[in-house]
MARMI-624797 format. One line per 4 residues: their letters; for each residue x, y, z of C-alpha. Coordinates in nm, 2 decimals, always signed. Each point is the difference from the previous one (the first is absolute). Example, Ala and Ser with C-alpha at 12.3 -4.5 7.8 and 13.67 -1.06 7.14 Angstrom:
BEGIN
as) +1.23/-0.45/+0.78 | +0.14/+0.34/-0.07 .
// end
This chain:
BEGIN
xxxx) +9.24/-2.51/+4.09 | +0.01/+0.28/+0.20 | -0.30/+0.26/+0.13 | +0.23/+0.35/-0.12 .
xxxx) -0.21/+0.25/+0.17 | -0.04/-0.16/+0.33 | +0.24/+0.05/+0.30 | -0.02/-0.19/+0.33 .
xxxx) +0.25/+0.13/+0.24 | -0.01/+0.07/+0.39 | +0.19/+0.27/+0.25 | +0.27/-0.13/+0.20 .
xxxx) +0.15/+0.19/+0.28 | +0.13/+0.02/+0.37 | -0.28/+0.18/+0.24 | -0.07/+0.30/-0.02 .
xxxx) +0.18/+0.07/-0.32 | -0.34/+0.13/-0.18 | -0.14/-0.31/-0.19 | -0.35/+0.08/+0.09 .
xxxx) +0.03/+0.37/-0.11 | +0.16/-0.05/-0.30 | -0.26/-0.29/-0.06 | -0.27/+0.31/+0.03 .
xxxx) +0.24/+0.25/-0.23 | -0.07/-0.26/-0.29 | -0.36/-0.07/+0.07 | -0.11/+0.38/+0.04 .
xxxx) +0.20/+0.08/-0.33 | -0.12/-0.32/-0.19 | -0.35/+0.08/+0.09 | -0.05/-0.30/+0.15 .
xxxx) -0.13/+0.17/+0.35 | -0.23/+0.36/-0.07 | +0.06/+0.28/+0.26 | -0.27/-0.03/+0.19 .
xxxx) +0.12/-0.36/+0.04 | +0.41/+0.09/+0.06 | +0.11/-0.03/+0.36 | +0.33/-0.10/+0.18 .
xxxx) +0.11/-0.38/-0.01 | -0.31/-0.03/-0.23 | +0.07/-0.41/-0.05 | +0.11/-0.04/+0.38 .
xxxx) -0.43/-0.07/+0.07 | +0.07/-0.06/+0.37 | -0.04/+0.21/+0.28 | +0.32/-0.19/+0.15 .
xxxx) +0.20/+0.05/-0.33 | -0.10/+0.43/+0.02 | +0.02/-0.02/+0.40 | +0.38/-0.15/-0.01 .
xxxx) +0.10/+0.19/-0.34 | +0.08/-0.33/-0.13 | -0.10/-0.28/-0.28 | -0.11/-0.33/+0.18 .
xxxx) -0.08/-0.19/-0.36 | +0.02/+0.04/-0.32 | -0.23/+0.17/-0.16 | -0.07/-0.02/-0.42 .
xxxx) -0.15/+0.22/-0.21 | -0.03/+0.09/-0.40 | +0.05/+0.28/-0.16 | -0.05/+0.15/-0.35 .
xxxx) +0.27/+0.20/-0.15 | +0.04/+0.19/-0.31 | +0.38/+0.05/-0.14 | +0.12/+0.24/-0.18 .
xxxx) +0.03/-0.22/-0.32 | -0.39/+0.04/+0.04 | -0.02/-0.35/+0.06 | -0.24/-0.19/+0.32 .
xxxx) +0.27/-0.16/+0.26 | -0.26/-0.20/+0.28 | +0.24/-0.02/+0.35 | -0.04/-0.23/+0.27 .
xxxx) +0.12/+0.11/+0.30 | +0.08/-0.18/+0.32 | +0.09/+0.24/+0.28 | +0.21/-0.23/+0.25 .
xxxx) +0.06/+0.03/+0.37 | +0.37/+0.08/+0.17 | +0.06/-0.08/+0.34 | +0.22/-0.34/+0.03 .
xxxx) -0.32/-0.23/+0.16 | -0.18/+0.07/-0.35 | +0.25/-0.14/-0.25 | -0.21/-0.31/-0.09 .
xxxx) -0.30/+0.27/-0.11 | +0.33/+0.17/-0.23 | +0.08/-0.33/-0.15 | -0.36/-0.09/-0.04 .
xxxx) +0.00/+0.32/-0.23 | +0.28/-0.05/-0.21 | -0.11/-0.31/-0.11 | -0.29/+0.19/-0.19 .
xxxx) +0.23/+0.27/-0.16 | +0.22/+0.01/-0.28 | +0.19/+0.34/+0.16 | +0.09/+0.17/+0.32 .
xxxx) -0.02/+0.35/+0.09 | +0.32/+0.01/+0.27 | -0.07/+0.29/+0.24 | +0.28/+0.16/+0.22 .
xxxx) -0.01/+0.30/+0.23 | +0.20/+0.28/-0.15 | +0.10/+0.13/+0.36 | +0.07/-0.36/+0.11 .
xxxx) +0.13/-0.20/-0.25 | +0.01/-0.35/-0.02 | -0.16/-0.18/+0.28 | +0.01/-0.33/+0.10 .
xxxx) -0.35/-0.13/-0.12 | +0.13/+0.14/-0.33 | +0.27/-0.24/-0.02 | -0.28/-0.29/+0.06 .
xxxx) -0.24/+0.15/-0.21 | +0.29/-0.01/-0.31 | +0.09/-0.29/+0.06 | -0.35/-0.17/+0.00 .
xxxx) -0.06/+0.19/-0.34 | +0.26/-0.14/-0.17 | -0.07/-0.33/+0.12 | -0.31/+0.03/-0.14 .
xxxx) +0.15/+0.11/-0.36 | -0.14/+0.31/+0.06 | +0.09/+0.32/-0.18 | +0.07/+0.24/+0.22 .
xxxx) -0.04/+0.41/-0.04 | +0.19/+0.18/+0.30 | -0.13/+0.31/+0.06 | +0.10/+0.27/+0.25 .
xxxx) -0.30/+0.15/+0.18 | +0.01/+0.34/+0.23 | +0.25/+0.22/-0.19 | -0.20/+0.28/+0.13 .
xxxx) +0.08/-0.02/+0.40 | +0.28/+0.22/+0.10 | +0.24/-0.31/+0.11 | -0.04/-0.18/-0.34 .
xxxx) +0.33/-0.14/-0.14 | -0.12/-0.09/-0.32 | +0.35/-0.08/-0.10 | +0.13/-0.23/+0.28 .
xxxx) -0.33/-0.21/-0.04 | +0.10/-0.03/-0.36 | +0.29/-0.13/+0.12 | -0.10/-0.26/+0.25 .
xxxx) -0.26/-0.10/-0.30 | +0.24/-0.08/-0.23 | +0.23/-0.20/+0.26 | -0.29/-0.23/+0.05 .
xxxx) -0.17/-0.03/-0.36 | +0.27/+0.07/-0.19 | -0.19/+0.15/-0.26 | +0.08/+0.34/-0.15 .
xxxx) -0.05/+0.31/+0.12 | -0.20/+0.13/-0.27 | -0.28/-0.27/+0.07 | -0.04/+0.15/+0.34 .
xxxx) -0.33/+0.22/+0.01 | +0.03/+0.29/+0.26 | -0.40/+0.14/+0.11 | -0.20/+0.14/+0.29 .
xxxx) -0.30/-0.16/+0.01 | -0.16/+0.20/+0.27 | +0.02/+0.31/-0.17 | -0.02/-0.23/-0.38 .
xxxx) +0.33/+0.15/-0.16 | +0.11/-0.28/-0.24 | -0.28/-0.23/-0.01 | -0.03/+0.03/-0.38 .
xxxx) +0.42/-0.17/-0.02 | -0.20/-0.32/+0.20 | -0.21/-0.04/-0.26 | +0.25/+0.00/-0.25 .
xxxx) +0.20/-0.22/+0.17 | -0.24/-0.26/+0.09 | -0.10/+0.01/-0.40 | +0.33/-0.05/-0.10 .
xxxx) +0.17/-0.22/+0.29 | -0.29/-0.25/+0.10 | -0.07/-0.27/-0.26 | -0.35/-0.08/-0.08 .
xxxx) -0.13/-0.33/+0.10 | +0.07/-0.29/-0.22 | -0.25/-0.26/-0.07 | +0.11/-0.34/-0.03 .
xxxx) -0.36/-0.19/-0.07 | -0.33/+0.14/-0.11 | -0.22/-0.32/+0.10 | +0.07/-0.14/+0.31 .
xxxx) -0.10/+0.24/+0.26 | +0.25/+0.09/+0.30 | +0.00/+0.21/+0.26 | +0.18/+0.08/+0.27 .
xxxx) -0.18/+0.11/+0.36 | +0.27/+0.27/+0.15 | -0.27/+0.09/+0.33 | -0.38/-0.02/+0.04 .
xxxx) -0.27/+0.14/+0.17 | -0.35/-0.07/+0.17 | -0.33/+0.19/-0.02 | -0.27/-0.11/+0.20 .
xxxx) -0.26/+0.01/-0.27 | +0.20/-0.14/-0.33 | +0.24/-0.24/+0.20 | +0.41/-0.08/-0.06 .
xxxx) +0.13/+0.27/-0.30 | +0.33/-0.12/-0.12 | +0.26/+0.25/-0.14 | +0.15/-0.13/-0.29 .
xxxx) +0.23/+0.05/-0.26 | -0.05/-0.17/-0.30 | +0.32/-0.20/-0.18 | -0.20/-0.19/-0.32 .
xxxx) -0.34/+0.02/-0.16 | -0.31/+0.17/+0.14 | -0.23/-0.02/+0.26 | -0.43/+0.13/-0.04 .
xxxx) -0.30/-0.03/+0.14 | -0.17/-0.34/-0.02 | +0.34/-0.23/+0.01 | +0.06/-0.22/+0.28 .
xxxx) +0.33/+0.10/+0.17 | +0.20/-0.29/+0.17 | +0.28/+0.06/+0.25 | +0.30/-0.22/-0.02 .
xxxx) +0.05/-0.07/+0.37 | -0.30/-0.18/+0.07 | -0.20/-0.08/-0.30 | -0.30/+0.25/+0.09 .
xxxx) -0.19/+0.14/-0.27 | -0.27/+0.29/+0.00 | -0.17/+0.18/-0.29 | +0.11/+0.32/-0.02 .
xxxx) -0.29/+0.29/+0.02 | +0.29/+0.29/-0.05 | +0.31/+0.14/-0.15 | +0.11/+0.36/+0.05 .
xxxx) +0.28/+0.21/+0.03 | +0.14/+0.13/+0.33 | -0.07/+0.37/-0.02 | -0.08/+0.25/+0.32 .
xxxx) -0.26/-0.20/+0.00 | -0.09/-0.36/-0.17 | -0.07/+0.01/-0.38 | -0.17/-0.24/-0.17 .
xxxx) +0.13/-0.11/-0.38 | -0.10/-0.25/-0.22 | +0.32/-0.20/+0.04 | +0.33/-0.06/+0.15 .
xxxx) +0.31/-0.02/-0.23 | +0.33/-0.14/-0.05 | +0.23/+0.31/+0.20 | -0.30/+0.16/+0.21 .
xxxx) -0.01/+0.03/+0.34 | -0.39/+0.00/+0.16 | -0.26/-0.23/+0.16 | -0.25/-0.25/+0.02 .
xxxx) -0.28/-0.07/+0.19 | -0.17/-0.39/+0.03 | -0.18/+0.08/+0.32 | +0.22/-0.24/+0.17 .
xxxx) -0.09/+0.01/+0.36 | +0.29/-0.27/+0.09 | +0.27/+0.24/+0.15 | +0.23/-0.34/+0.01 .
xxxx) -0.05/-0.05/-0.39 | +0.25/+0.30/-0.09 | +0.37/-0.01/+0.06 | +0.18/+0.29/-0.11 .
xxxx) +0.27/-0.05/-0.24 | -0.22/-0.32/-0.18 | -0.06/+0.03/-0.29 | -0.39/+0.01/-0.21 .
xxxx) -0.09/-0.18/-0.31 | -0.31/-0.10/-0.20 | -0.18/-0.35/+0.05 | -0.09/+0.07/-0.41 .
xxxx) +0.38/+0.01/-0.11 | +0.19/-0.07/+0.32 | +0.37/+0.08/+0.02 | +0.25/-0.30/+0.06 .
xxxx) +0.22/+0.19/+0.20 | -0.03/+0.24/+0.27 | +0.20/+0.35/+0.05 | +0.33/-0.01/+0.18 .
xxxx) -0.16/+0.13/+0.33 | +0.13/+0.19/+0.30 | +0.25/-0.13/+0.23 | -0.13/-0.17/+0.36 .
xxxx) -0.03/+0.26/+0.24 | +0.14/-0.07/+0.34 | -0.14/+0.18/+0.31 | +0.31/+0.16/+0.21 .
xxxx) -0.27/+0.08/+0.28 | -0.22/-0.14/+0.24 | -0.25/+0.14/+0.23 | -0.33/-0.09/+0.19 .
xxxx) -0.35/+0.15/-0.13 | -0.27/-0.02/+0.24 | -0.35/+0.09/+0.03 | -0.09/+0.22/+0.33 .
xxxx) -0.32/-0.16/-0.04 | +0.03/-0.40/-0.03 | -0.38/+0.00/-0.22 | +0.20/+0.20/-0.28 .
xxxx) +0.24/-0.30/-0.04 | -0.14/-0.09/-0.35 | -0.04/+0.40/-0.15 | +0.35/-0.01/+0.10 .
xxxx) +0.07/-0.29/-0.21 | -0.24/+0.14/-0.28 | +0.18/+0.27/-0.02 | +0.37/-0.12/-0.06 .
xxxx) -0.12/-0.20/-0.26 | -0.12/+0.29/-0.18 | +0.29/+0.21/+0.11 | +0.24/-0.26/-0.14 .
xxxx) -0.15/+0.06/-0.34 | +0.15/+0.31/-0.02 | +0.28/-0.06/+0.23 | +0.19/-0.37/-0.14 .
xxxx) +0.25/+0.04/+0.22 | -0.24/-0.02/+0.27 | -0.03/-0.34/+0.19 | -0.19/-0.12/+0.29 .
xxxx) -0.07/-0.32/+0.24 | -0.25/-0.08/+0.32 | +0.17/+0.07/+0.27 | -0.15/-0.04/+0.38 .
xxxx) +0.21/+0.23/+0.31 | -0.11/-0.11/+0.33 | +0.03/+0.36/+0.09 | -0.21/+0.14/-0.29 .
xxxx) -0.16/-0.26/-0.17 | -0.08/-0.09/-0.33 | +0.17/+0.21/-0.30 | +0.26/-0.09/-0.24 .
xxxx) +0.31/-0.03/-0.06 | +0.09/+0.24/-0.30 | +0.33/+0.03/-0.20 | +0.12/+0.36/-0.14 .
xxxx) +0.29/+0.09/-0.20 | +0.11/+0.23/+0.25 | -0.08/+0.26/+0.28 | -0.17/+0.23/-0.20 .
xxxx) -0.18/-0.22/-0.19 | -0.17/-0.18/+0.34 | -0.10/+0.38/+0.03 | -0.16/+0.07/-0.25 .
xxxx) -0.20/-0.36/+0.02 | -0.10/+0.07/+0.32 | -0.10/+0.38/-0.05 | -0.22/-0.07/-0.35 .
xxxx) -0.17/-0.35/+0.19 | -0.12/+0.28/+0.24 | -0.11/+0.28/-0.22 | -0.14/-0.21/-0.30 .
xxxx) -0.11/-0.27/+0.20 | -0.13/+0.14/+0.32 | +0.20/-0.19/+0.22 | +0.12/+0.04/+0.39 .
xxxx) +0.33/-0.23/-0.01 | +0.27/-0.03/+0.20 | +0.33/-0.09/-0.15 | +0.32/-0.15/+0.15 .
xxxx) +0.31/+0.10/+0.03 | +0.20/-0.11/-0.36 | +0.23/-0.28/-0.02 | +0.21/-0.21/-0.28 .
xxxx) +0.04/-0.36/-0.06 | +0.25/-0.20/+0.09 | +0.14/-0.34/-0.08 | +0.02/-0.22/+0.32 .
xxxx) +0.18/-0.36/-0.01 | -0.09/-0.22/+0.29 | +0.23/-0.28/+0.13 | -0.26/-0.24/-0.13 .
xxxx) +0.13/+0.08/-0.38 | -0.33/+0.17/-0.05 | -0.01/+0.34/-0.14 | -0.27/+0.29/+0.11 .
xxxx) -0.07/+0.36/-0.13 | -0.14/+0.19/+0.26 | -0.15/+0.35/-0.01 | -0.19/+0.07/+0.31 .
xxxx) +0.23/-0.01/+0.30 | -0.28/-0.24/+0.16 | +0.05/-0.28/-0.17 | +0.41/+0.00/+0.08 .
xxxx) +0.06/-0.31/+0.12 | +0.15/-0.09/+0.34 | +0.38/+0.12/+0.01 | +0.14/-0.34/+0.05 .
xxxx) -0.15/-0.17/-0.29 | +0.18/+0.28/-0.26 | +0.31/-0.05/-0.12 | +0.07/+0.28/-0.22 .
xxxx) -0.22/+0.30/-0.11 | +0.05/+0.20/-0.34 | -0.15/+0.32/-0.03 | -0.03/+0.24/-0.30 .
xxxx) +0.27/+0.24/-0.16 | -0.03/+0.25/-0.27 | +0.24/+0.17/-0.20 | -0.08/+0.39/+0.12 .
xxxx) +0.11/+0.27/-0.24 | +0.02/+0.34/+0.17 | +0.08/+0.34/-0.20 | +0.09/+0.28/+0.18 .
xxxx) +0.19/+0.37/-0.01 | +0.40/-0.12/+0.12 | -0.10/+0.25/+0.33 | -0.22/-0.29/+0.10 .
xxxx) +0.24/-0.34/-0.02 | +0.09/+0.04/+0.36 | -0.31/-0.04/+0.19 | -0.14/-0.20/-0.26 .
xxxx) +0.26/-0.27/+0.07 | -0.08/+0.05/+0.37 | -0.39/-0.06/-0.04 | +0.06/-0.31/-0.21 .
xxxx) +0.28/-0.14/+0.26 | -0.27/+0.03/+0.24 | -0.22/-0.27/-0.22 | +0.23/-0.21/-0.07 .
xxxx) +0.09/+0.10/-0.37 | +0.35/-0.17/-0.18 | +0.11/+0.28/-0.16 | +0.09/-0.06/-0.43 .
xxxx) +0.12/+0.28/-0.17 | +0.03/+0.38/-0.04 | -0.08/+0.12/-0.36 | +0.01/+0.39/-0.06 .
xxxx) -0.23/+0.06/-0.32 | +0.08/+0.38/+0.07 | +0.13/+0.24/+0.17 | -0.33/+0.07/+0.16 .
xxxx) -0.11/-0.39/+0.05 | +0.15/-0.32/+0.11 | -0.14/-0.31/-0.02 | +0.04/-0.24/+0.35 .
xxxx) -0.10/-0.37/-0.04 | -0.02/-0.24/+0.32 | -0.18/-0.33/+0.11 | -0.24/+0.03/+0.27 .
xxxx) -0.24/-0.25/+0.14 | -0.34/+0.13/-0.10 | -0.12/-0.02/+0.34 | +0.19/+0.32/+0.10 .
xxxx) -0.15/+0.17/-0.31 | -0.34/-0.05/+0.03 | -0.09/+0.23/+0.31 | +0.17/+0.28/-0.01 .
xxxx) +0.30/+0.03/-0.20 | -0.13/+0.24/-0.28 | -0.13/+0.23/+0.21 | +0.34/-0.01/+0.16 .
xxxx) +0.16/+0.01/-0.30 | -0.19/+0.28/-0.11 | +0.09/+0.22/+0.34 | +0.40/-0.06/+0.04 .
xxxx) -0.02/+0.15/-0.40 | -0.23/+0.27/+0.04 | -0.24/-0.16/-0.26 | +0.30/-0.03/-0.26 .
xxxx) +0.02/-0.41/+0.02 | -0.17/-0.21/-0.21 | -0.01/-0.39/+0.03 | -0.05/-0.30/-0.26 .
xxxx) +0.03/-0.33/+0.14 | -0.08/-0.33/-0.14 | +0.00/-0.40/+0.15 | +0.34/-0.16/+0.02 .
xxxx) +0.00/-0.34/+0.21 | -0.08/-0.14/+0.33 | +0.34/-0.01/+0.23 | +0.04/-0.18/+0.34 .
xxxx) -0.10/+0.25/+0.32 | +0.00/-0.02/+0.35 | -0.37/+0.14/+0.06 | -0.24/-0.13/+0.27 .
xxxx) -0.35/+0.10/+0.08 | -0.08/+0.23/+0.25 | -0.30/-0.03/+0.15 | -0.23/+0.29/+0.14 .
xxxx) -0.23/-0.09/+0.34 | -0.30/+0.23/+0.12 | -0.11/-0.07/+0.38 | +0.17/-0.32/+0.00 .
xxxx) -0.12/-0.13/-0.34 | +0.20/-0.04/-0.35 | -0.18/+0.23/-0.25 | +0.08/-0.20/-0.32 .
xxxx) -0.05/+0.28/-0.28 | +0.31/+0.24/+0.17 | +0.24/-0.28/-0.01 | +0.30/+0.08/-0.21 .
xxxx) +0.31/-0.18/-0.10 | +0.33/+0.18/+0.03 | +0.38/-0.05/-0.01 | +0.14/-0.11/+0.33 .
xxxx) +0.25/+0.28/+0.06 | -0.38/+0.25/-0.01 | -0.21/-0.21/+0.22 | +0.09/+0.22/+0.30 .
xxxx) -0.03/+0.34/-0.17 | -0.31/-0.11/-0.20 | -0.18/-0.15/+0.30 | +0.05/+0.33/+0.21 .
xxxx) -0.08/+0.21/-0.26 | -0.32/-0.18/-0.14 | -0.12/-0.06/+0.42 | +0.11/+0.43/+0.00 .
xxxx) -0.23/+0.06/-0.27 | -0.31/-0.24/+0.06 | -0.01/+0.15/+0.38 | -0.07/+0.37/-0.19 .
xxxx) -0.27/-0.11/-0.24 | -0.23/-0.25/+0.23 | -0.27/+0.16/+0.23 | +0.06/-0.03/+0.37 .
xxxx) -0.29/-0.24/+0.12 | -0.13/-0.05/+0.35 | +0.31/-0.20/+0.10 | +0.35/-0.03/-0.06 .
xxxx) +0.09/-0.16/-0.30 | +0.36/-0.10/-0.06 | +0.20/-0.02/-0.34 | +0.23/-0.26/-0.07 .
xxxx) +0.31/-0.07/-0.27 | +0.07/-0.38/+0.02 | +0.23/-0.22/-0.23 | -0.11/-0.36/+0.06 .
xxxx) -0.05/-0.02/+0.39 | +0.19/+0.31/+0.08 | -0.13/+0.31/+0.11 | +0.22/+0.26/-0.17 .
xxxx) -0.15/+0.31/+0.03 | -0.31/+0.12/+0.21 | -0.20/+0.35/+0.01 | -0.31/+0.05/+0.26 .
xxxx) -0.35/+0.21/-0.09 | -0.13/+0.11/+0.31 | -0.29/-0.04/+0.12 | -0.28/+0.24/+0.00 .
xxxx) -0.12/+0.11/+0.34 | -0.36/+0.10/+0.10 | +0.03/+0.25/+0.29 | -0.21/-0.21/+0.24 .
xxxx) +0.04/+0.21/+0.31 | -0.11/+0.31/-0.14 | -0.33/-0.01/+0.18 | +0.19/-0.05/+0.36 .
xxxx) -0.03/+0.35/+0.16 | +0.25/-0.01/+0.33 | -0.08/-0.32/+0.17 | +0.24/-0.29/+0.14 .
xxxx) +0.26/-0.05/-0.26 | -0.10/-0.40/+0.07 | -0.28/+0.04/-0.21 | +0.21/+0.12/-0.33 .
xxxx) +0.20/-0.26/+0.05 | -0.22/-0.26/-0.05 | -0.19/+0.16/-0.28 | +0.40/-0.03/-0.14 .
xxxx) +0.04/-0.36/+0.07 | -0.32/-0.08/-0.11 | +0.10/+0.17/-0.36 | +0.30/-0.18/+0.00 .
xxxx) -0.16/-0.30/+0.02 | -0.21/+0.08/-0.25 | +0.27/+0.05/-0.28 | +0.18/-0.31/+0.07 .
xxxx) -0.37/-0.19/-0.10 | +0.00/+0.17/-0.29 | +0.39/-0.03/-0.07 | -0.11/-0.35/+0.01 .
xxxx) -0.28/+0.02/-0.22 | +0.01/+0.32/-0.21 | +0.14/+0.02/-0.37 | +0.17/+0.30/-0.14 .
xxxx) -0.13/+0.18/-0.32 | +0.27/+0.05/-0.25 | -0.03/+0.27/-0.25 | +0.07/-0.01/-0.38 .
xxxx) +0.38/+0.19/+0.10 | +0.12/-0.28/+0.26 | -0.02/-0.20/-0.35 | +0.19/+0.20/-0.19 .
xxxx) +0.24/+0.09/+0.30 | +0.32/-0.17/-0.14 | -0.02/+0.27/-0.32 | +0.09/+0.27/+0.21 .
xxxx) +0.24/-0.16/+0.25 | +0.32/+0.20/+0.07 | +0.27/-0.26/+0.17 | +0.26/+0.27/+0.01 .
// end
């Protein structure tokens, strides 16, 4: 049985490409959104997501839509994100959709988070509509992005829908499209309830509000909905649709996409990707759920004040609600603390965590500096991850150390292959292949240890191209390394959170650099406070801060020259007590130091 007049289908794109304006070109001319209502990135709700220009999660929404066979079409829309540390949130979104809306750039072509964002479509069964957005700029090829379409799809050319959504030219051939190209859902069983949970959300006042698209049967008011994971049970108190805003309805249906509320206050009740029955007429077996996540990213979080140790903890639970791919452990620093230890799927992600823990949370954190796991073997036969530098173990217990590679997919303008190849020499890349998709665009694949990716390397990317490159990567395997830990001392003492590990032939460069930097961002005190680079026992690299000095013989007018003198020595002896004694103050930058290290 299928529900004919219902569509569930999501926009997939690389950034920047315009999902979230052509997501607000079909609610403005569905009705869905009045004019007094309409803004820019209407579904992107956060300031970060308007701020940055970008889609952080997915957002879904309903539409109604009336065809011109003058018959009711209801759309579900999930608007997806499309930088490369949000792909879980994509996949999360096509699990709920029947159909794909593939965006590409008319004046850029294929890009390589189109390429992933394909591919995970199709591996998802997904139907998928390309269409070619920004025909109106003045460097539009229409035709050469037709091209590169048809090279990766293989579909026909004719299926390829050309629009501007800023300006709304061709909207109306969407609609069409999606009628005729995206199958309506198909529903399997009528009386045992399922439903899958695709992300979630907490209110203060109504507690843990699933997302859910529903697979069999129906969910209302008054049931008791059971989650497979754990066996928990709640009655439910509401079901709505996911509008601009929450909508109430009677009930939940096989193929709709909405809500429910059971004033669960349990944050650790709801996993997303679980899926929801009835206790009343309970399911047998649950949805084929999302695929483990695996964090690619490490860093510390830490409350500047240690009395806000449990808000912070409070807060990533709820956080992680909305963010699955979020994960977090107690940590303690001798240098900062007690915080946690939080995993991110990559450096922009951490970013984000740590930007919306301060603005929705009210927190003053500090973070450290980002790091990836690796697998250690000892000479015991015992095998260690470690992802804080501090807990590397002595060097002459390891016997070998594996760290992460991924497969990196690079497209570029040809112009750029030269110093493109130069920057990923530099961090340690194998280089694969050359593929020329066009004239205009080749595609570069290497292996690079993650570790050299997750600091700098975009933004380096993005500089030797002139903003042209774009960069997919995903996990490949660990591989043996020759890394080491190099270890960062203020006035004599290790500070644990700035220890790093890095390949032997950059422990030099690195130390220098990172000693180089840390002298510019920490505050001269009242004595001399040296920096130092060390590998094991091994001073490597040292920079001085010098001391401030207080003018002490400003009040000797003329006078033996005796007298100064000994105010002098007597100052002097005064700063080597308090060398002695005195700790330096570390600002949030000496943390994040390492992300703007230049070892050339």
């Amino acid at each position: 049985m299928k529900k004919e007049h219902l569509r569930n289908f999501c926009i997939i794109a690389h950034i920047d490409h315009g999902k979230s304006t052509l997501a607000d070109r079909l609610l403005e001319s569905t009705g869905t959104i009045n004019d007094k209502d309409m803004q820019n990135q209407v579904l992107d709700d956060m300031d970060l997501e308007r701020e940055r220009g970008i889609t952080i999660k997915s957002h879904p929404i309903q539409m109604q839509y009336k065809h011109s066979d003058n018959k009711n079409y209801t759309f579900n829309l999930i608007d997806t994100p499309g930088h490369v540390d949000f792909t879980y949130e994509v996949s999360r979104s096509l699990a709920a959709c029947e159909g794909a809306l593939l965006l590409i750039d008319a004046s850029q072509g294929v890009e390589a988070q189109t390429v992933s964002n394909a591919y995970l479509a199709i591996e998802n069964d997904l139907e998928i509509i390309p269409v070619i957005n920004k025909i109106d700029m003045h460097n539009a090829d229409v035709q050469s992005a037709k091209d590169q379409i048809v090279e990766l799809l293989g579909c026909e050319e004719e299926k390829i829908i050309a629009i501007s959504a800023k300006n709304g030219i061709g909207i109306q051939n969407v609609f069409n499209a999606i009628i005729k190209y995206i199958p309506a859902p198909e529903i399997i069983n009528t009386n045992k309830p399922r439903g899958l949970i695709f992300d979630s959300t907490f209110d203060q006042y109504r507690g843990v509000i699933p997302y859910i698209r529903m697979v069999d049967g129906y969910l209302e008011k008054g049931m008791k909905a059971k989650y497979f994971s754990n066996g928990v049970y709640h009655e439910i108190t509401e079901v709505g649709i996911l509008k601009l805003n929450k909508t109430p309805v009677k009930r939940l249906e096989a193929g709709d996409v909405g809500y429910i509320i059971t004033n669960l206050k349990n944050v650790k009740d709801i996993r997303v990707g679980d899926t929801i029955t009835t206790v009343q007429n309970e399911a047998k077996e649950p949805l084929k759920g999302y695929r483990p996540i695996k964090s690619m990213v490490f860093s510390g979080l830490y409350p500047i004040d240690s009395n806000y140790y449990e808000d912070l903890r409070s807060s990533l639970e709820k956080l992680q609600l909305n963010d699955s791919a979020l994960t977090f452990e107690p940590n303690t620093s001798v240098a900062l603390g007690f915080g946690f230890r939080c995993g991110f799927l990559g450096p922009l992600h951490m970013e984000i965590v740590q930007e919306r823990l301060e603005r929705e949370f009210n927190l003053d954190l500090i973070t450290t500096s980002p790091n990836v796991r690796y697998q250690i073997f000892l000479k015991t036969g015992e095998q260690i991850w470690v992802e804080n530098p501090s807990e590397m173990p002595d060097v002459g217990s390891i016997e070998i150390i594996k760290e992460p590679y991924i497969r990196a997919e690079i497209l570029i303008p040809p112009d750029f292959i030269g110093p493109v190849m130069k920057l990923a020499v530099s961090r340690r890349a194998i280089f694969k292949s050359t593929q020329y998709l066009t004239q205009q665009k080749v595609q570069l694949l290497f292996e690079i240890p993650f570790g050299e990716v997750i600091y700098d390397f975009f933004d380096q990317l993005k500089s030797y191209t002139r903003g042209y490159a774009s960069l997919d990567y995903d996990f490949l395997e660990n591989r043996d390394g020759k890394l080491q830990k190099l270890d960062i001392l203020i006035a004599g003492d290790v500070v644990d959170a700035l220890s790093i590990i890095v390949h032997q032939d950059n422990a030099y460069s690195s130390g220098k650099a990172l000693c180089k930097k840390l002298k510019e961002v920490i505050h001269r005190q009242q004595f001399e406070v040296p920096i130092q680079a060390a590998v094991g026992r091994k001073i490597i690299a040292r920079e001085t801060v010098r001391a401030l000095r207080k003018n002490v013989t400003a009040k000797c007018y003329g006078g033996d020259i005796t007298r100064k003198r000994k105010l002098l020595e007597k100052q002097k002896a005064g700063k080597k007590r308090m060398k002695q004694i005195g700790r330096v103050e570390l600002p949030q930058e000496a943390f994040l130091a390492i992300l703007n290290v230049d070892n050339d």
